[in-house]
C-alpha positions as CSV (number, residue, x, y, z in Angstrom):
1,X,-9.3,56.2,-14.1
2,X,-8.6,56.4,-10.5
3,X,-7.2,53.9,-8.3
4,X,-9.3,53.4,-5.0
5,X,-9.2,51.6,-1.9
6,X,-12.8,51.0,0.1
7,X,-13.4,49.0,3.5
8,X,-16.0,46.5,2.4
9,X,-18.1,43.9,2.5
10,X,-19.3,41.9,0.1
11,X,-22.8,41.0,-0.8
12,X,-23.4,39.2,-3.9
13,X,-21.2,38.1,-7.0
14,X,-22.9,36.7,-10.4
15,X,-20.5,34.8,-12.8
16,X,-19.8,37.0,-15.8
17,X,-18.7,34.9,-18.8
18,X,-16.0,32.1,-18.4
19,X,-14.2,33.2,-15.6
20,X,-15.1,36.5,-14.4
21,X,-17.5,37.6,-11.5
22,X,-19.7,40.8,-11.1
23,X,-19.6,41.5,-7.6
24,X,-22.0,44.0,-5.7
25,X,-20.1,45.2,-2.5
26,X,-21.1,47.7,0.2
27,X,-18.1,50.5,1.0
28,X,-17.9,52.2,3.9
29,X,-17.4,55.3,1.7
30,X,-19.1,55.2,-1.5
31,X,-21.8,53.4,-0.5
32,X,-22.9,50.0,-2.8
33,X,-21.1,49.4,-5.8
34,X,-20.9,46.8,-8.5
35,X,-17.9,45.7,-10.1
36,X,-15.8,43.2,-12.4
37,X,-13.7,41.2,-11.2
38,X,-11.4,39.6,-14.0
39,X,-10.4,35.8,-13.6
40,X,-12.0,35.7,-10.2
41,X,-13.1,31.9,-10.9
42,X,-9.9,30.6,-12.3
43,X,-8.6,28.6,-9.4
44,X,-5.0,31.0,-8.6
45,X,-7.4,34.3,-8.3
46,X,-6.0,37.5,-6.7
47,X,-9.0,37.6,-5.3
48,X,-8.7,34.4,-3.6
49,X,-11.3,33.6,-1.0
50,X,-12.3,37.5,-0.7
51,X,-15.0,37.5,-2.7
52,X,-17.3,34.9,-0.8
53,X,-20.5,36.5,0.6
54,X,-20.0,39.1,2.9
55,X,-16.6,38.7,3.4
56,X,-15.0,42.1,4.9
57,X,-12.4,42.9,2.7
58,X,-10.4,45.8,1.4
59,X,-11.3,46.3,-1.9
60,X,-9.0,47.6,-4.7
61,X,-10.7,49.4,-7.5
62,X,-10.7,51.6,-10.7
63,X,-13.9,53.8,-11.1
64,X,-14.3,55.5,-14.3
65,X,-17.3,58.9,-14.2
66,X,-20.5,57.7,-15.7
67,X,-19.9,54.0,-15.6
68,X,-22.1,51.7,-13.6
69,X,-19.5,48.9,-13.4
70,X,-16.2,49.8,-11.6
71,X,-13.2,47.3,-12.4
72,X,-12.4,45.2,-9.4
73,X,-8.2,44.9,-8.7
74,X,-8.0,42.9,-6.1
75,X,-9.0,42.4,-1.9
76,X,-7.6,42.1,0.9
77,X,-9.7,40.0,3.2
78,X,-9.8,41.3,7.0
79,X,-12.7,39.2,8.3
80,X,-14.3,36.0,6.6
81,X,-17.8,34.7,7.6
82,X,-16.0,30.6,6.4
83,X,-16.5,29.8,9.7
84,X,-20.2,30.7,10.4
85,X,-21.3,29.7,7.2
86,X,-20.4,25.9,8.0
87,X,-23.5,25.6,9.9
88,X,-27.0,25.9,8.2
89,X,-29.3,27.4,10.0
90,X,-26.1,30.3,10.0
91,X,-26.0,29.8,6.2
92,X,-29.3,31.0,5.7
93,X,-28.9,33.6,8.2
94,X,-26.2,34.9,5.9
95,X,-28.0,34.9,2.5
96,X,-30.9,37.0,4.6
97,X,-28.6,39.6,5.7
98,X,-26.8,39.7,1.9
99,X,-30.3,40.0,0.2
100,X,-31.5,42.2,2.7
101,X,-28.7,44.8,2.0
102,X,-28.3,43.9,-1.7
103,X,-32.1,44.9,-2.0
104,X,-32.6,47.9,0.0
105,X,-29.3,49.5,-0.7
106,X,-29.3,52.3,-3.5
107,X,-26.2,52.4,-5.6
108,X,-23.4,54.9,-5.0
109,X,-25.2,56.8,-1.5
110,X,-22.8,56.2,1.2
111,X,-24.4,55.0,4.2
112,X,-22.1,54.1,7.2
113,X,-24.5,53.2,9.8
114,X,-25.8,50.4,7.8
115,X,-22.0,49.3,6.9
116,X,-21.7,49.5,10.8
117,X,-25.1,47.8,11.3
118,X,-23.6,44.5,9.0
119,X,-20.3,44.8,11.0
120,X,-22.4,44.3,14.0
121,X,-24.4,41.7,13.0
122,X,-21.7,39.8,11.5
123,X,-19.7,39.9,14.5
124,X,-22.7,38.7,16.7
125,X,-22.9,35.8,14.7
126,X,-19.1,35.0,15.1
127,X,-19.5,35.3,18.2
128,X,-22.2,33.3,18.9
129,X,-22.9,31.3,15.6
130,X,-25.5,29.3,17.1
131,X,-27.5,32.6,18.0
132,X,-29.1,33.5,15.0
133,X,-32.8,34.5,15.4
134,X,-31.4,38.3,17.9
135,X,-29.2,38.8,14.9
136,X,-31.8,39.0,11.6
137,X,-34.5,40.2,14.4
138,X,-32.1,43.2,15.1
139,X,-31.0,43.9,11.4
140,X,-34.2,43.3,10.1
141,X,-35.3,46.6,12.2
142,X,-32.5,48.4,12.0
143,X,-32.7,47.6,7.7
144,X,-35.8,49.2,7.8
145,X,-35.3,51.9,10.4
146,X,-32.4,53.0,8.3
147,X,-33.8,53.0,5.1
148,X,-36.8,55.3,6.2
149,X,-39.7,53.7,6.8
150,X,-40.0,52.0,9.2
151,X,-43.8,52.7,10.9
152,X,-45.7,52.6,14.0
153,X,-45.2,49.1,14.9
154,X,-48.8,47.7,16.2
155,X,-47.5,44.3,17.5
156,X,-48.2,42.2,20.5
157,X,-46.5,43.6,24.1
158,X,-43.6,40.9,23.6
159,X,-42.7,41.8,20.2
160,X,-43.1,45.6,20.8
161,X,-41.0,45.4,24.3
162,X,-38.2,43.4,22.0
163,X,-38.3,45.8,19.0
164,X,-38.2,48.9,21.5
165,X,-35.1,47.7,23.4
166,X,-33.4,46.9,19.9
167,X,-33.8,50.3,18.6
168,X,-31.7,52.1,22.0
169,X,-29.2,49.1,22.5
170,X,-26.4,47.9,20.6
171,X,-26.7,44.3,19.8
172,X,-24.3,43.5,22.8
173,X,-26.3,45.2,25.2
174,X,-29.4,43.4,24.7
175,X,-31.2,41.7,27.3
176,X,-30.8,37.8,28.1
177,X,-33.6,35.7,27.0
178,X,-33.9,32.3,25.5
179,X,-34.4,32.7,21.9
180,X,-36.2,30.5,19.2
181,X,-37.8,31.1,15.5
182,X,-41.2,31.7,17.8
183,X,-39.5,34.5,19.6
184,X,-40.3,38.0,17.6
185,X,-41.7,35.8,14.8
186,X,-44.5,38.3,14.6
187,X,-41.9,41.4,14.5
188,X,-39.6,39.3,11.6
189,X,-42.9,38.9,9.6
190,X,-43.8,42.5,10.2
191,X,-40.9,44.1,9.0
192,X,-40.3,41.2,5.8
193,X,-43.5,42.5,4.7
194,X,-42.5,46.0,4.7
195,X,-39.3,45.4,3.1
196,X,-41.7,43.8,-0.2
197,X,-43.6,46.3,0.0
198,X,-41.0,48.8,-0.3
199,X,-39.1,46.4,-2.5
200,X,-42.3,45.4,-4.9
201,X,-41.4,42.0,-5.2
202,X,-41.0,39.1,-2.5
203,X,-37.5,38.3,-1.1
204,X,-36.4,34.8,-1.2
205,X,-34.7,34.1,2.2
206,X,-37.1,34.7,4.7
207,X,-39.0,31.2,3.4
208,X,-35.5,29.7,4.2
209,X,-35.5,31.4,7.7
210,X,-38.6,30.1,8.2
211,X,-37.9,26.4,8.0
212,X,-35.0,26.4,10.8
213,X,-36.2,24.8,13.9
């Protein structure tokens, strides 16, 4: 049973008996993986605080051949979203990008762009933590983009002018303009729909999204 170390970031956990989680993480190596994380809700956990949604962590780990469920060890937390999830609107900006990834994801298939496309988000949002509708706009199309199939995008000029410059800019690089939920609202509905398509079944965050003023 070999002992591993992944850069990570975590995207869900679901309690698991008593005290245990089941945590779903995204590795820059491996790809998504679920694992078990022993007495991870007892209140003097090794895991401490590493587990909260998409924290970015190193994660220790055992992974046995042919079993779906590796055995969490421990983390090492490097970056912790505590601060950004404080505020709400941020909050549900959070669980978007989590279920996003969580959803479109395919276990084990490494994928470091999207692990860098999270990092980049994340730190947007740390950044700025007021500033959320450039962040899910940007991964929202880059989500899709990456995940192949992304299609022609028949939107108005605004939207398509937006979604253009976001798909040859990093997130830093993007042009000033005041944003609001109205800005690339269109686009956001666009690309949610695609994602159920692809998904066959609707996703429960971009409701939340759409309540924020």
């Amino acid at each position: 049973m070999p002992a591993r170390v992944s850069e990570s970031l975590v995207l869900r956990t679901y309690p698991l008996r008593e005290a245990d989680l089941i945590a779903s993480f995204l590795t820059r190596d491996q790809g998504k993986l679920r694992g078990v994380a022993r007495r991870a809700r007892r209140p003097k956990s090794r895991f401490g605080s590493g587990l909260e949604r998409l924290s970015h962590v190193r994660m220790f780990y055992f992974q046995r051949e042919n079993r779906e469920l590796v055995e969490l060890d421990s983390c090492e937390l490097i970056h912790s979203q505590f601060a950004v999830a404080t505020d709400y609107a941020c909050g549900v900006a959070l669980d978007y990008l989590a279920e996003l990834s969580d959803g479109l994801l395919p276990p084990a298939e490494p994928n470091e762009r999207f692990f860098r496309l999270l990092l980049a988000v994340l730190d947007h949002l740390r950044r700025r933590p007021g500033d959320i509708w450039p962040a899910v706009t940007y991964f929202s199309l880059w989500a899709v983009r990456l995940s192949g199939f992304l299609p022609a995008l028949e939107l108005g000029p605004e939207d398509k002018t937006i979604a253009e410059e976001m798909l040859v800019k990093p997130i830093t690089a993007l042009n000033p303009r005041p944003w609001s939920r109205q800005t690339a609202q269109p686009l956001r509905r666009f690309l949610v729909q695609r994602i159920e398509q692809h998904l066959e079944r609707k996703l429960e965050t971009p409701r939340y999204l759409e309540t924020l003023d």
